[in-house]
TORPA-4810 file (N, C-alpha, C, O; in nm, 3 decimals):
<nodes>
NODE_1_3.207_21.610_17.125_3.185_21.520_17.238_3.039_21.478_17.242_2.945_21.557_17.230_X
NODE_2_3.028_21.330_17.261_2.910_21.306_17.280_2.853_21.316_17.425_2.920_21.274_17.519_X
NODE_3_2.698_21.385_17.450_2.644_21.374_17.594_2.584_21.218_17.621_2.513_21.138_17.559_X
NODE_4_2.661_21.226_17.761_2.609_21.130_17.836_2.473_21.091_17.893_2.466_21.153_17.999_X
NODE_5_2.394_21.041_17.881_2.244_21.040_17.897_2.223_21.061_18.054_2.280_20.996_18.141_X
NODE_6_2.128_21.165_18.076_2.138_21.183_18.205_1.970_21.099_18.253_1.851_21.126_18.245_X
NODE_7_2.049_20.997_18.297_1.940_20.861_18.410_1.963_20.893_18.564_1.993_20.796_18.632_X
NODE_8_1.954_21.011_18.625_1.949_20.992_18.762_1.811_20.989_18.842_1.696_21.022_18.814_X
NODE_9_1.865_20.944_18.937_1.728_20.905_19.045_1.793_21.003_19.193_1.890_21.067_19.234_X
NODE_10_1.623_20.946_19.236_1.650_21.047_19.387_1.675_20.875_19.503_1.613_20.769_19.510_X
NODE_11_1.802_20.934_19.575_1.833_20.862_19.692_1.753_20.878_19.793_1.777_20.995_19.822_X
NODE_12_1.670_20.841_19.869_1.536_20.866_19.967_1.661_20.880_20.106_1.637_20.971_20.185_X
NODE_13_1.765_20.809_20.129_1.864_20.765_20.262_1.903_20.863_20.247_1.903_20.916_20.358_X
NODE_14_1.953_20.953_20.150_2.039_21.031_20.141_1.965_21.190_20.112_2.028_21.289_20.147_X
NODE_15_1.868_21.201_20.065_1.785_21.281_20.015_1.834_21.373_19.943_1.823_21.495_19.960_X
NODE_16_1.921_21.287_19.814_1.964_21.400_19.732_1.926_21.326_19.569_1.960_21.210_19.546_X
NODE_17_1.888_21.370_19.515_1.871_21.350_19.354_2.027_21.324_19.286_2.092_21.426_19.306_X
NODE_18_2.082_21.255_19.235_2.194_21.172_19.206_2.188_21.148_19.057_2.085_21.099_19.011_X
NODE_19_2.322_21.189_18.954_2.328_21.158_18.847_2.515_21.139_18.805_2.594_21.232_18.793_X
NODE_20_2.540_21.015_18.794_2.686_21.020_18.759_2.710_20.913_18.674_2.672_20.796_18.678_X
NODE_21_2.803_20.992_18.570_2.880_20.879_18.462_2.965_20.759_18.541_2.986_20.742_18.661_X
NODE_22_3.003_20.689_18.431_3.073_20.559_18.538_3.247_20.621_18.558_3.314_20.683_18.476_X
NODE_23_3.274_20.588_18.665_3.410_20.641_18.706_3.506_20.596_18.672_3.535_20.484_18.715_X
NODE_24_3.605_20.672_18.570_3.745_20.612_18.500_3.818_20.571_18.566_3.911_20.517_18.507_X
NODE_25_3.823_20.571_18.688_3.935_20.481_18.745_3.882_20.470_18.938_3.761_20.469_18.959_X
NODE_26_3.948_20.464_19.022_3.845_20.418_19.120_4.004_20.502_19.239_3.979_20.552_19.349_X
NODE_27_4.142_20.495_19.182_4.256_20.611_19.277_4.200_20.728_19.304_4.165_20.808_19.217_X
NODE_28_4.182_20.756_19.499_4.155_20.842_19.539_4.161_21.004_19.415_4.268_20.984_19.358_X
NODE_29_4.105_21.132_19.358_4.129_21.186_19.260_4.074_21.358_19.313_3.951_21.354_19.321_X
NODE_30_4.118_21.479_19.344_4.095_21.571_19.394_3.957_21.568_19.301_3.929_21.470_19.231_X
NODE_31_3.869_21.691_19.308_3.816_21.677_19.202_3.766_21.875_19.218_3.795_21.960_19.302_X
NODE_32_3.686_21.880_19.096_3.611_22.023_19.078_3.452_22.025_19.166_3.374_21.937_19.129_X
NODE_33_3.411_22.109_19.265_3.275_22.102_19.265_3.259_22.190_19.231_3.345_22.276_19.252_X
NODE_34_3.126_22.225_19.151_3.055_22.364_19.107_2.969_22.355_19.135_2.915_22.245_19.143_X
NODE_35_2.886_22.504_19.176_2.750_22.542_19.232_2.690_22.534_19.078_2.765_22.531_18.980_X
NODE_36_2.588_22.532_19.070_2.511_22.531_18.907_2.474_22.665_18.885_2.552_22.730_18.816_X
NODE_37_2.340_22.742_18.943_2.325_22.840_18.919_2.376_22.994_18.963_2.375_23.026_19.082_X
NODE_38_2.411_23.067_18.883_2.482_23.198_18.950_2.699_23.123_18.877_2.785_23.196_18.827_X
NODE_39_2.709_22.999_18.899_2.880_22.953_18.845_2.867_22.881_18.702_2.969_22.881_18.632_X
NODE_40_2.778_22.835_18.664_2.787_22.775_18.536_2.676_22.826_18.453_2.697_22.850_18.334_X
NODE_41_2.578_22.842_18.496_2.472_22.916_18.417_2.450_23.051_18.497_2.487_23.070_18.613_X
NODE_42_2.386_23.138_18.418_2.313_23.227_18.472_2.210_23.188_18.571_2.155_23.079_18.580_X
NODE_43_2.195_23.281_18.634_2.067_23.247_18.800_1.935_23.352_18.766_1.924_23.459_18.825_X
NODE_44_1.857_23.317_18.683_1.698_23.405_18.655_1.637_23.415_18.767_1.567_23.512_18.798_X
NODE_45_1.666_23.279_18.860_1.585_23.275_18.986_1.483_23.115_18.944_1.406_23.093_18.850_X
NODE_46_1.518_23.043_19.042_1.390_22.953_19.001_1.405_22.839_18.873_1.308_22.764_18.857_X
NODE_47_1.539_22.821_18.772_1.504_22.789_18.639_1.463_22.684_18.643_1.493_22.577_18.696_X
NODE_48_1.374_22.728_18.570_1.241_22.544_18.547_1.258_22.528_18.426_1.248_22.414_18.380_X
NODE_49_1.299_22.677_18.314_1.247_22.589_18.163_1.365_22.599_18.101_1.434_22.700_18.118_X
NODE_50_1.415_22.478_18.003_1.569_22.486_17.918_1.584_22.570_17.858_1.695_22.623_17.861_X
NODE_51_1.485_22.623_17.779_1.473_22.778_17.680_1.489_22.898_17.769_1.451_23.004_17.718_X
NODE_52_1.536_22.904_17.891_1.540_22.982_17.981_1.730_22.956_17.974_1.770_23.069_17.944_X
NODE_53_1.833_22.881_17.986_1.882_22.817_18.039_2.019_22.916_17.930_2.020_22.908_17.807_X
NODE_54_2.123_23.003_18.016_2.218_23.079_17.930_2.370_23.013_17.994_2.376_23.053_18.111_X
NODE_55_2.470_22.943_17.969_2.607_22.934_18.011_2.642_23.076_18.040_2.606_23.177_17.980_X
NODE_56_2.750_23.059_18.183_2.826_23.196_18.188_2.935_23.166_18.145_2.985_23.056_18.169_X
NODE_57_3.004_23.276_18.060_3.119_23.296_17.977_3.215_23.209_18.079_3.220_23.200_18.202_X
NODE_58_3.277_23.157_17.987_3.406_23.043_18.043_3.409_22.916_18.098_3.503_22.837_18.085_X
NODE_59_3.264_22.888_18.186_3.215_22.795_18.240_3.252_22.673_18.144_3.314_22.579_18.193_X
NODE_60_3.223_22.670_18.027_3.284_22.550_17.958_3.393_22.528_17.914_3.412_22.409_17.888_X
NODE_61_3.481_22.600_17.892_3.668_22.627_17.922_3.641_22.544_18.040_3.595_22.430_18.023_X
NODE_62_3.657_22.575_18.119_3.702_22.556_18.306_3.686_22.400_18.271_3.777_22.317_18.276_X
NODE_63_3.557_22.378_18.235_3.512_22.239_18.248_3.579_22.173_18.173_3.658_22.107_18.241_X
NODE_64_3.592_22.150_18.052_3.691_22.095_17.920_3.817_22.079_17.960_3.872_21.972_17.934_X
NODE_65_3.887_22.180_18.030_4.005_22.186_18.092_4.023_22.086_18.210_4.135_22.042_18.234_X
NODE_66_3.932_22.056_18.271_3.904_22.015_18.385_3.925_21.827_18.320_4.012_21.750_18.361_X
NODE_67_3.841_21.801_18.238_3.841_21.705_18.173_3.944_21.647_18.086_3.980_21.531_18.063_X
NODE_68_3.982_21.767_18.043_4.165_21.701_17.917_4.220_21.686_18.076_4.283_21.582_18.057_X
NODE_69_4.237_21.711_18.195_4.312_21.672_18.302_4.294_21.541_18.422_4.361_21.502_18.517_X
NODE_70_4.180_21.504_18.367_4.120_21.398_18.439_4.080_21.435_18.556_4.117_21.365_18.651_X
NODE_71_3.996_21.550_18.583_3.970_21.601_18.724_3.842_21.544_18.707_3.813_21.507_18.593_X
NODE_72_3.746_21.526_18.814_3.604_21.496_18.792_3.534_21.619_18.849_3.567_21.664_18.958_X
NODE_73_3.424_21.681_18.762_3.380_21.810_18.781_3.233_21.725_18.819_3.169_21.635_18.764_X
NODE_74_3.219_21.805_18.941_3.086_21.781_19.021_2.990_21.884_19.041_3.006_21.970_19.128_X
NODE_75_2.873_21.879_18.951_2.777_21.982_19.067_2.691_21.945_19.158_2.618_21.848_19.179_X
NODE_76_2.711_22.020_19.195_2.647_22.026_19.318_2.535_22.138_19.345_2.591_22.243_19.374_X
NODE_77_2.378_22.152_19.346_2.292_22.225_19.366_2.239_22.214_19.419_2.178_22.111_19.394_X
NODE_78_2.191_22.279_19.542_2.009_22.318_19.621_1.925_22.321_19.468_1.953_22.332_19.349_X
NODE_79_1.800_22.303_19.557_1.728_22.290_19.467_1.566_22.335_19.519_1.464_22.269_19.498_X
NODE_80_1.574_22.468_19.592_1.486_22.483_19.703_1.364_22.531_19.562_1.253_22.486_19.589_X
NODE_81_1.366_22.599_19.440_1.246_22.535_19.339_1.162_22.455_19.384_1.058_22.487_19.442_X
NODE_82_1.208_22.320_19.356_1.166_22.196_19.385_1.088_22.183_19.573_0.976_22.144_19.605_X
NODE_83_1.162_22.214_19.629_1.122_22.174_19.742_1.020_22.298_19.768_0.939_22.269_19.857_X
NODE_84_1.006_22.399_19.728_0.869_22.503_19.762_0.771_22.457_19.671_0.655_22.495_19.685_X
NODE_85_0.801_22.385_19.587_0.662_22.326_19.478_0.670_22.413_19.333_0.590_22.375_19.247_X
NODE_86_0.739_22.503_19.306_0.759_22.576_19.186_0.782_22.494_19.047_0.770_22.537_18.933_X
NODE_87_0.813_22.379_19.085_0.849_22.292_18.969_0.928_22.157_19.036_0.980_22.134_19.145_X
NODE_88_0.909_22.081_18.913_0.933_21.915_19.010_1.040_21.883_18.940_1.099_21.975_18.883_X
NODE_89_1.097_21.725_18.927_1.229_21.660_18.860_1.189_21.696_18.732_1.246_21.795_18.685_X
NODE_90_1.104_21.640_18.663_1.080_21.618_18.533_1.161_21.743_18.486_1.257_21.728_18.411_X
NODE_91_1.116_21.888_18.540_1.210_22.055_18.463_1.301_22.037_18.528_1.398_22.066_18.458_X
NODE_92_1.350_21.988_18.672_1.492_21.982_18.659_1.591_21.884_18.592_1.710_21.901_18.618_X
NODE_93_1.563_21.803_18.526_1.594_21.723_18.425_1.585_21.762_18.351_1.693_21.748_18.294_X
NODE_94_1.483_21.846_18.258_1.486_21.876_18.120_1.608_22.042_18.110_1.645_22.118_18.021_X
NODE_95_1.625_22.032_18.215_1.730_22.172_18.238_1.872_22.111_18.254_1.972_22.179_18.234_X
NODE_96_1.878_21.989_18.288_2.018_21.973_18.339_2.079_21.857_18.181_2.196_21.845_18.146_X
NODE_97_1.973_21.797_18.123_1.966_21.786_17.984_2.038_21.834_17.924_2.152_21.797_17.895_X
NODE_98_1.951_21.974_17.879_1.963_22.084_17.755_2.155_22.122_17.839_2.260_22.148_17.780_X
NODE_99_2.132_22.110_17.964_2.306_22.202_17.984_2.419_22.112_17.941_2.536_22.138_17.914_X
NODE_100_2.350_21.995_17.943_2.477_21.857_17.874_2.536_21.874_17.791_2.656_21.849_17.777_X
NODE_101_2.440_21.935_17.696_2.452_21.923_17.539_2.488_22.056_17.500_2.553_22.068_17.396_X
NODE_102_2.459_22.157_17.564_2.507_22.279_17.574_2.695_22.262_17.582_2.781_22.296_17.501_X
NODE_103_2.708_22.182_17.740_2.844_22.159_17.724_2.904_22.075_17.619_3.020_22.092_17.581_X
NODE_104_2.832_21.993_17.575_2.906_21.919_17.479_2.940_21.944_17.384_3.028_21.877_17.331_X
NODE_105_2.871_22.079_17.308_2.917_22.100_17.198_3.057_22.178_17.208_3.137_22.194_17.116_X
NODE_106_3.071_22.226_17.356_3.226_22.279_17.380_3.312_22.200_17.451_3.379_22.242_17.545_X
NODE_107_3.315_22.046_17.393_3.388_21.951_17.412_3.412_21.916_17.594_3.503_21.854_17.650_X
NODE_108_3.313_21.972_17.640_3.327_21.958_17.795_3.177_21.905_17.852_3.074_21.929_17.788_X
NODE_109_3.178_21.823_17.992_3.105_21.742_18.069_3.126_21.754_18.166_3.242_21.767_18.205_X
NODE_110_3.012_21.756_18.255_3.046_21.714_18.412_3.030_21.562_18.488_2.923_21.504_18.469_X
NODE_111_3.093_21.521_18.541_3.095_21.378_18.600_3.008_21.304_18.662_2.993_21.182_18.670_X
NODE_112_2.906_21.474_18.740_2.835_21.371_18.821_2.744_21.498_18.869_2.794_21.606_18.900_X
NODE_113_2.586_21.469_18.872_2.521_21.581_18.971_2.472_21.540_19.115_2.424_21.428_19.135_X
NODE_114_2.483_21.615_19.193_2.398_21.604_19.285_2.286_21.719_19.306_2.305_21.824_19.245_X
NODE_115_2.205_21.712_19.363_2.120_21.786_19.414_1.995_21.751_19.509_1.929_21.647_19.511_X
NODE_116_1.978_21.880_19.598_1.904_21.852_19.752_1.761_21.950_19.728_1.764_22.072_19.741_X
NODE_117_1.680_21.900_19.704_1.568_21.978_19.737_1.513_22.022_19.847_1.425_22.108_19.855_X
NODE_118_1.558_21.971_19.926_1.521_22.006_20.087_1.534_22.147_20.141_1.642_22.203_20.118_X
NODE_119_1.452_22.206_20.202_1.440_22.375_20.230_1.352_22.356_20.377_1.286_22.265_20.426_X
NODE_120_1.385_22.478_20.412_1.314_22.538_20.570_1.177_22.539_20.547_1.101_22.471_20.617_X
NODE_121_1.132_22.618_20.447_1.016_22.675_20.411_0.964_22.551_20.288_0.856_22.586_20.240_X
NODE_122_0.988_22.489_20.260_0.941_22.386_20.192_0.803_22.318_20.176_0.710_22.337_20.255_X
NODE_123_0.798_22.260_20.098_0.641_22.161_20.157_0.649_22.022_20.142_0.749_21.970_20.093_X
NODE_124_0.570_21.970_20.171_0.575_21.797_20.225_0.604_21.744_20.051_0.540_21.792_19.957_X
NODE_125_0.704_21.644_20.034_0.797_21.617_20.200_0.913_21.670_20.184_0.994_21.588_20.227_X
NODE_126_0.991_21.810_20.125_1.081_21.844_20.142_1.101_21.964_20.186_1.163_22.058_20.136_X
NODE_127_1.015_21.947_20.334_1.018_22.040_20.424_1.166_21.981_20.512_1.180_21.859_20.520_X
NODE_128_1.260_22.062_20.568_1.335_22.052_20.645_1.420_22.149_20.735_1.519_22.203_20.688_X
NODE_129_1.380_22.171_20.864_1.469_22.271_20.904_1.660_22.325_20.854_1.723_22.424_20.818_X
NODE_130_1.679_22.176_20.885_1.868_22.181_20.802_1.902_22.051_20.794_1.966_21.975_20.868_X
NODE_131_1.834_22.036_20.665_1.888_21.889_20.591_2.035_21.877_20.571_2.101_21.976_20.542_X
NODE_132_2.088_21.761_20.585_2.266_21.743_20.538_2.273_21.788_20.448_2.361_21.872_20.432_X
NODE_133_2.191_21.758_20.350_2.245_21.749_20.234_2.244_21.878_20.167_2.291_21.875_20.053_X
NODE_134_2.195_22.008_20.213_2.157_22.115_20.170_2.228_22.161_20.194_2.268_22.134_20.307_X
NODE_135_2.324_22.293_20.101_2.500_22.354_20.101_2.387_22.463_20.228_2.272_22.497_20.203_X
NODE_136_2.462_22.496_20.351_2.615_22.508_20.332_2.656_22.367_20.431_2.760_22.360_20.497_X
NODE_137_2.551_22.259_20.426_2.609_22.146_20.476_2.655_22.048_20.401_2.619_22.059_20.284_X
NODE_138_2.741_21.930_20.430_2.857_21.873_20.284_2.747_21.779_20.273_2.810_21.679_20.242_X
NODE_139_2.638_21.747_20.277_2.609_21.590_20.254_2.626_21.508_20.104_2.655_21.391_20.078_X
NODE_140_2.589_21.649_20.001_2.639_21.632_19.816_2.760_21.586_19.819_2.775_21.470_19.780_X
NODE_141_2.870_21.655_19.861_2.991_21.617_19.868_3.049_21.534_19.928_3.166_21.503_19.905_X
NODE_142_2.983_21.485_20.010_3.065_21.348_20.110_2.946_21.222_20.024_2.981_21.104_20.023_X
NODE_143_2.854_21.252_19.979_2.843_21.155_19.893_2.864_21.122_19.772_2.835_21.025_19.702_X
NODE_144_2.929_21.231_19.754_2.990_21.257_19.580_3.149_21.154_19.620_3.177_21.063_19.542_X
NODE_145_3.224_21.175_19.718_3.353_21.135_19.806_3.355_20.970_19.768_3.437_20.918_19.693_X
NODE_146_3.219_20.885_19.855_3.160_20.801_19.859_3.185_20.712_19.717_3.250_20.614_19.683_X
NODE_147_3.066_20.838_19.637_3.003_20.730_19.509_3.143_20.741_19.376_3.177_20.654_19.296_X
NODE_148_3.193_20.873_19.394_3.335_20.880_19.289_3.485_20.831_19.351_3.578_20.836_19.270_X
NODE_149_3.509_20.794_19.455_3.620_20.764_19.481_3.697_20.934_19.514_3.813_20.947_19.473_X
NODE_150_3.643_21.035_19.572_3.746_21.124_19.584_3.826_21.130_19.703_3.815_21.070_19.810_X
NODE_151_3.931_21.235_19.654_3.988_21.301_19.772_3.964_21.406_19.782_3.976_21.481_19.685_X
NODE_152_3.917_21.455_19.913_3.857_21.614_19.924_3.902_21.662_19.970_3.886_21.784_19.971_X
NODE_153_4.025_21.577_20.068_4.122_21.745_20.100_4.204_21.781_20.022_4.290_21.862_20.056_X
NODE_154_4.197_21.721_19.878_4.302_21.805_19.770_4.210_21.874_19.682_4.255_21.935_19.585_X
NODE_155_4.048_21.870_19.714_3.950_21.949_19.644_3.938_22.100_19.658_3.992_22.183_19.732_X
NODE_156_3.845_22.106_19.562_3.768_22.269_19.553_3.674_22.292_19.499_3.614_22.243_19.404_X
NODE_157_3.652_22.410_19.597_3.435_22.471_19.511_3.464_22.573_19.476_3.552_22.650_19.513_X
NODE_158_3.351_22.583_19.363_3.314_22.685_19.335_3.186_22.789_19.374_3.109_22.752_19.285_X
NODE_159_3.150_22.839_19.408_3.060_22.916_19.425_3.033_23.082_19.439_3.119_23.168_19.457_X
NODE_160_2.920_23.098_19.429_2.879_23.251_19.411_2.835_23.346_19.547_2.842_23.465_19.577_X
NODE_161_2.778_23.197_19.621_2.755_23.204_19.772_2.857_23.171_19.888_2.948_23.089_19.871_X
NODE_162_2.838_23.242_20.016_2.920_23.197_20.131_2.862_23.047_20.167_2.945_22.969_20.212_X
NODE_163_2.753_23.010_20.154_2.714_22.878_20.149_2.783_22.765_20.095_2.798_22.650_20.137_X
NODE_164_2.827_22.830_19.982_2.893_22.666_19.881_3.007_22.679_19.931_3.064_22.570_19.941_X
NODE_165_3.061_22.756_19.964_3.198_22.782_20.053_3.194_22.685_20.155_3.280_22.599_20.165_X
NODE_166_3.097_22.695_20.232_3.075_22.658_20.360_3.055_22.558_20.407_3.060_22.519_20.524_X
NODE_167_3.014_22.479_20.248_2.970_22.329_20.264_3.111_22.271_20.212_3.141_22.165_20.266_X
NODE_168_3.194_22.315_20.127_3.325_22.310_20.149_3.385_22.219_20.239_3.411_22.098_20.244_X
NODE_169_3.402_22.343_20.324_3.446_22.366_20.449_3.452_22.248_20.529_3.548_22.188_20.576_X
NODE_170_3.296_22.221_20.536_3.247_22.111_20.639_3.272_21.989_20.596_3.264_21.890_20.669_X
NODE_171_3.308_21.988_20.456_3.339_21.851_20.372_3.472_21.820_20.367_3.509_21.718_20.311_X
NODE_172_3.582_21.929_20.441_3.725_21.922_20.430_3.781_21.928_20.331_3.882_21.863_20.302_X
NODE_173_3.716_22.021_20.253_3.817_22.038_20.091_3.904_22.123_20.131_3.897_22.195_20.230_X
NODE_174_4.010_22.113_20.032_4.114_22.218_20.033_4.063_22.367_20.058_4.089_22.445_20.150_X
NODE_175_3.997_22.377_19.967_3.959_22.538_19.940_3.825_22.557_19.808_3.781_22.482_19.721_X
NODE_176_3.798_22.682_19.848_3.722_22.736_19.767_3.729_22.815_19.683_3.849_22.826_19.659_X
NODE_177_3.643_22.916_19.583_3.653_23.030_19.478_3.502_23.046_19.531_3.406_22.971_19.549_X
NODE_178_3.532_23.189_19.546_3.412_23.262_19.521_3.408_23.369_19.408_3.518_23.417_19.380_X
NODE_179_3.298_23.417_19.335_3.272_23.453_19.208_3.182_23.523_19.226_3.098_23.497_19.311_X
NODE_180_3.178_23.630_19.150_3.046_23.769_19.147_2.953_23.739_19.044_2.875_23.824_19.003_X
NODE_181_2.957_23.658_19.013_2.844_23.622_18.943_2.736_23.554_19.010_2.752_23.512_19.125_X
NODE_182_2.615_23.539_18.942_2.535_23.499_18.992_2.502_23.625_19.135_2.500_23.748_19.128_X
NODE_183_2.481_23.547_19.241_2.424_23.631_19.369_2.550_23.658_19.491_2.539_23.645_19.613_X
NODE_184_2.706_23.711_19.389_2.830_23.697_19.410_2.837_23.789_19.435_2.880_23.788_19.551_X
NODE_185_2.817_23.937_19.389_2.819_24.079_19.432_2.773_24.106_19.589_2.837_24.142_19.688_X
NODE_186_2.641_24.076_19.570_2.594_24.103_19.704_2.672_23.972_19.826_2.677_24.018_19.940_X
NODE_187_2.704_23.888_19.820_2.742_23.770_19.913_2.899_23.788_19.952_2.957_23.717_20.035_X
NODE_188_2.962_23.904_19.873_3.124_23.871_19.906_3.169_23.942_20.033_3.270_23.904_20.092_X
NODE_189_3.079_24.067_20.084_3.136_24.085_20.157_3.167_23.973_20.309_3.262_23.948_20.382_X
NODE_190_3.012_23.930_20.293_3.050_23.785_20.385_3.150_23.710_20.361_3.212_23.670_20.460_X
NODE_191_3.181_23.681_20.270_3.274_23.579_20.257_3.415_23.682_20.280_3.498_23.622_20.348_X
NODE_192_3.436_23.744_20.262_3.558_23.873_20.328_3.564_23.845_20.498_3.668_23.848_20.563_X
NODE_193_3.449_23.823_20.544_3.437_23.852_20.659_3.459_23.705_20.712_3.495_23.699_20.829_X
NODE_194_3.440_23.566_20.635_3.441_23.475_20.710_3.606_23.399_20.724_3.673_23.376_20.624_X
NODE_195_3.638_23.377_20.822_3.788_23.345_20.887_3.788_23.189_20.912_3.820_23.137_21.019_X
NODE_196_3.738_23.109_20.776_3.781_22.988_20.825_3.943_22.896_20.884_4.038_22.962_20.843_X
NODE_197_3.978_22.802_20.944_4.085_22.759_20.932_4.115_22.651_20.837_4.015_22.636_20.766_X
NODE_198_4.225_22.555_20.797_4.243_22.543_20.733_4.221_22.546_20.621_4.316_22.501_20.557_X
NODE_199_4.087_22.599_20.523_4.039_22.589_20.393_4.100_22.727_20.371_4.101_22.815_20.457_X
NODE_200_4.156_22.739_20.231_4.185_22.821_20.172_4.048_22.893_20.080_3.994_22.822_19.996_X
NODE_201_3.993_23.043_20.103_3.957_23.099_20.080_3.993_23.176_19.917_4.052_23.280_19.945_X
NODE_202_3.984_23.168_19.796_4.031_23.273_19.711_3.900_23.332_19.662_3.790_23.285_19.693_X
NODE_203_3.920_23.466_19.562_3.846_23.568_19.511_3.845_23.581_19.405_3.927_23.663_19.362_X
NODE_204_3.758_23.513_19.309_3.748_23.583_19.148_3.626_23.609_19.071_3.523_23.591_19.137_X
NODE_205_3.608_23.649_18.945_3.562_23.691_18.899_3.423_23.610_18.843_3.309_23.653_18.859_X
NODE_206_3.452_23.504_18.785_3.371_23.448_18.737_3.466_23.287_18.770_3.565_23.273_18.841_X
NODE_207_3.379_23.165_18.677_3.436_23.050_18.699_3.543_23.043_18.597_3.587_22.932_18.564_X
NODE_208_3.581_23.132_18.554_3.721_23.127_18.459_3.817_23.142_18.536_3.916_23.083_18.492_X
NODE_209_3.835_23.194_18.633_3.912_23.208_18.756_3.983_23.114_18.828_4.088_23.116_18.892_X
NODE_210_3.870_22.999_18.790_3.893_22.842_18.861_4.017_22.759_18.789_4.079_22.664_18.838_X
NODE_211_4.042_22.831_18.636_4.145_22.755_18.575_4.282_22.749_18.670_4.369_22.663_18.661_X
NODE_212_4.282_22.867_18.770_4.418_22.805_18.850_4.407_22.700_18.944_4.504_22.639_18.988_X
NODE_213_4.316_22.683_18.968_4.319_22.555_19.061_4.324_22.408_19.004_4.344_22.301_19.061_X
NODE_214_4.301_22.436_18.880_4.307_22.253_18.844_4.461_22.288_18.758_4.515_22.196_18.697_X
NODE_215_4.512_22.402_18.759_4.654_22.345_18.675_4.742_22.383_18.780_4.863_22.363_18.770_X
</nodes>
């Protein structure tokens, strides 16, 4: 598979950094969201450099699979790095790059990124008490809804956090996966504990787990 050149820009209205292939067809389409770090890569903390940058086992199954099915796989990331000053677009680009091509050589892609740099503790200008767009609020996903044509109440997330759950939630997807990977160990008992209504809640292991939801 060849990678798609990743040309995204930051939306200032929306305040999320934006990168998506052109959309195969435009019929409402459930789709995949994934958290990036801790569900598709490893989480070092912080990753700024591509030589840093490890896939977690299966993550590109899930995705490939996702793709021979015509699902559109979305990530979706905070990006509070960026917004404390640790590192700017330029390394989060040269990271989300190297993961293209990473996936591509296992015949799998993702459709579209989003990401919110916006944080509490932040500095100018992506200081924000509780930006939309920052999980566990939907603003990635209701503009992912927007710019791909989805349907999100036949969707699902992935995540490692009760957060990506949560932004879920607020976005009216079907349901979620939570995963011990990444910062998944320590975060599940919350998510045990949280009693949403209608979103379906499940429990697995890693993002290989996710293969039941798209078949």
């Amino acid at each position: 598979m060849t990678a798609t050149p990743m040309r995204g820009s930051f939306d200032e209205a929306l305040g999320i950094w934006i990168w998506a292939a052109p959309p195969q067809e435009r019929a409402p389409r459930l789709a995949l969201f994934l958290d990036r770090d801790g569900v598709i890569i490893e989480d070092p903390g912080y990753l700024c450099r591509a030589t840093d940058l490890r896939l977690i086992e299966g993550a590109a199954g899930v995705i490939a699979e996702a793709n021979r099915r015509g699902i559109p796989v979305v990530e979706v990331t905070n990006q509070a790095g960026i917004g404390r000053g640790y590192y700017g677009w330029d390394d989060f680009v040269a990271v989300e790059e190297a993961l293209t091509q990473l996936l591509a050589r296992e015949s799998a892609s993702v459709d579209a990124v989003f990401a919110c740099p916006y944080h509490r503790e932040g500095i100018a200008p992506w200081v924000h008490p509780e930006h939309p767009a920052r999980k566990p609020r939907p603003g990635m996903l209701l503009a992912a809804e927007r710019l791909l044509g989805l349907d999100l109440g036949r969707s699902w997330i992935v995540g490692d956090r009760l957060g990506d759950l949560q932004a879920g939630y607020h976005a009216g997807l079907r349901g979620g996966l939570h995963v011990l990977t990444g910062a998944g160990v320590r975060s599940r008992a919350a998510v045990n504990e949280w009693k949403p209504e209608n979103f379906e809640v499940r429990l697995g292991d890693s993002i290989r787990d996710a293969v039941g939801l798209i078949r």
